[in-house]
C-alpha positions as CSV (number, residue, x, y, z in Angstrom):
1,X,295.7,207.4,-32.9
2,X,292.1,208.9,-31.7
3,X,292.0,209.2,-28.3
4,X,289.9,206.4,-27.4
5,X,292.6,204.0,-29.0
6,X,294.8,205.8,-26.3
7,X,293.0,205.3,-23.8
8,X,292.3,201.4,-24.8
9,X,296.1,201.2,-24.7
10,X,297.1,203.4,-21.9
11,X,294.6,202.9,-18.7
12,X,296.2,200.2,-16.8
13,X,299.8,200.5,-17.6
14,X,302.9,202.8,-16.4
15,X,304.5,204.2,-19.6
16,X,307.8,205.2,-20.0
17,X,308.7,207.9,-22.3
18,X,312.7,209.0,-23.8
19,X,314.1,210.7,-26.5
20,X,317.0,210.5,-28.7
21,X,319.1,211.3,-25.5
22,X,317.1,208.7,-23.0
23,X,314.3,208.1,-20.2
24,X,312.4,211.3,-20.4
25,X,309.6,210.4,-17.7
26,X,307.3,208.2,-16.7
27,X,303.4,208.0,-16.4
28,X,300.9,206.2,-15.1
29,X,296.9,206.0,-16.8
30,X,294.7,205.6,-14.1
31,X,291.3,204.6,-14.7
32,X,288.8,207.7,-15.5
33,X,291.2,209.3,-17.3
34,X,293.6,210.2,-14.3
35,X,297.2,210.0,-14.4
36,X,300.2,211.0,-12.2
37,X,303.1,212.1,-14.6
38,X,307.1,212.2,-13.0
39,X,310.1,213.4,-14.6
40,X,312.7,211.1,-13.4
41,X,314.1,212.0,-10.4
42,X,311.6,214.6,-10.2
43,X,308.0,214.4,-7.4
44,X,305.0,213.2,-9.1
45,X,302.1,215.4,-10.7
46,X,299.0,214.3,-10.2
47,X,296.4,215.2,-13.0
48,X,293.3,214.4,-15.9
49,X,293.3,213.8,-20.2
50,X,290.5,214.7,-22.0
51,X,290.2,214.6,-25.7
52,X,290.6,217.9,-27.8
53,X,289.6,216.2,-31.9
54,X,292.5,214.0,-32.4
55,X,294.5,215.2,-29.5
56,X,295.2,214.0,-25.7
57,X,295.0,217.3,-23.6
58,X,296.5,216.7,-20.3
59,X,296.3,219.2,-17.1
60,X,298.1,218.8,-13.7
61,X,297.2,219.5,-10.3
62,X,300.3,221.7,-9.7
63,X,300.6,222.7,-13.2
64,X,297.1,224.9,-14.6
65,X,298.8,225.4,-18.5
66,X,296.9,222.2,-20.9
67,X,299.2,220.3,-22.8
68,X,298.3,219.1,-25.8
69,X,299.4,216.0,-28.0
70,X,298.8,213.8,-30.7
71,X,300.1,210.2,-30.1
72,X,301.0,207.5,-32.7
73,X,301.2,204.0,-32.5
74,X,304.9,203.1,-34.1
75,X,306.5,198.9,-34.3
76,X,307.2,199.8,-30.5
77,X,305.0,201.2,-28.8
78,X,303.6,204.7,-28.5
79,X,305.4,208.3,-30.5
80,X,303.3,211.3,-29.3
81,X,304.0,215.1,-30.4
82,X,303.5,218.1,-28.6
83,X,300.8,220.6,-29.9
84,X,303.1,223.3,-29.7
85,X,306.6,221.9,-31.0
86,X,305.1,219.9,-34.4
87,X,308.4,219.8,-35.6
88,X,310.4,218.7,-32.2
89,X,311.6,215.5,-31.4
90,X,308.9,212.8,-30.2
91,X,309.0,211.2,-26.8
92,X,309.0,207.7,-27.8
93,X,307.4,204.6,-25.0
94,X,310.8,203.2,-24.3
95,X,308.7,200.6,-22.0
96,X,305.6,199.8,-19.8
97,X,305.0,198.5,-16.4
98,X,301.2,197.0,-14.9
99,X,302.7,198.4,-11.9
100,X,302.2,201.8,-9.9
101,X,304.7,204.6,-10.6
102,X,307.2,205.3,-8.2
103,X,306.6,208.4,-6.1
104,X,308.5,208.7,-3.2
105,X,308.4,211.5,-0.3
106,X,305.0,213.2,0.3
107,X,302.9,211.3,-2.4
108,X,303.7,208.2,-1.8
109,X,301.3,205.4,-2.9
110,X,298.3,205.9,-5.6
């Protein structure tokens, strides 16, 4: 999926991403390519994408390493790869929301 289909698909919505072994994490695309990412039961990280080729490079406030991957459009949803584990497991969208993600304490609120 280029990453103008992503971002087509993406901006708007809270994602929700698992694995094999459940709810992974959730995000929310922002418009202008800004997102706040969460692990679940973990605070929010606010941050950007930009495009890299075919890739969807993602950098957080509180987290300067860029992470890197390729995302798919399966029957479901969304599969997306990390640049650096080809051969891991995907995080699958295990659902969507038009609403905010959740972040409580300090960052509360978009």
């Amino acid at each position: 999926m280029p990453p103008e289909a992503f971002e087509s698909y993406a901006t708007g919505k809270t994602l929700y991403y698992g694995t094999e072994q459940g709810v992974y994490g959730a995000e929310q695309y922002l418009p202008g390519r800004r997102v706040i990412w969460a692990f679940l039961d973990e605070p929010c990280k606010r941050g950007i994408w930009y495009p890299v080729g075919d890739q969807v490079c993602f950098v957080y406030d509180t987290d300067p390493e860029t992470h890197c991957w390729t995302f798919y459009r399966s029957g479901s949803g969304l599969r997306a790869h990390f640049q650096g584990d080809p051969d891991g497991a995907p995080l699958i969208e295990v659902g969507q929301s038009p609403d905010p993600l959740f972040c409580p304490g300090p960052d509360v609120g978009v």
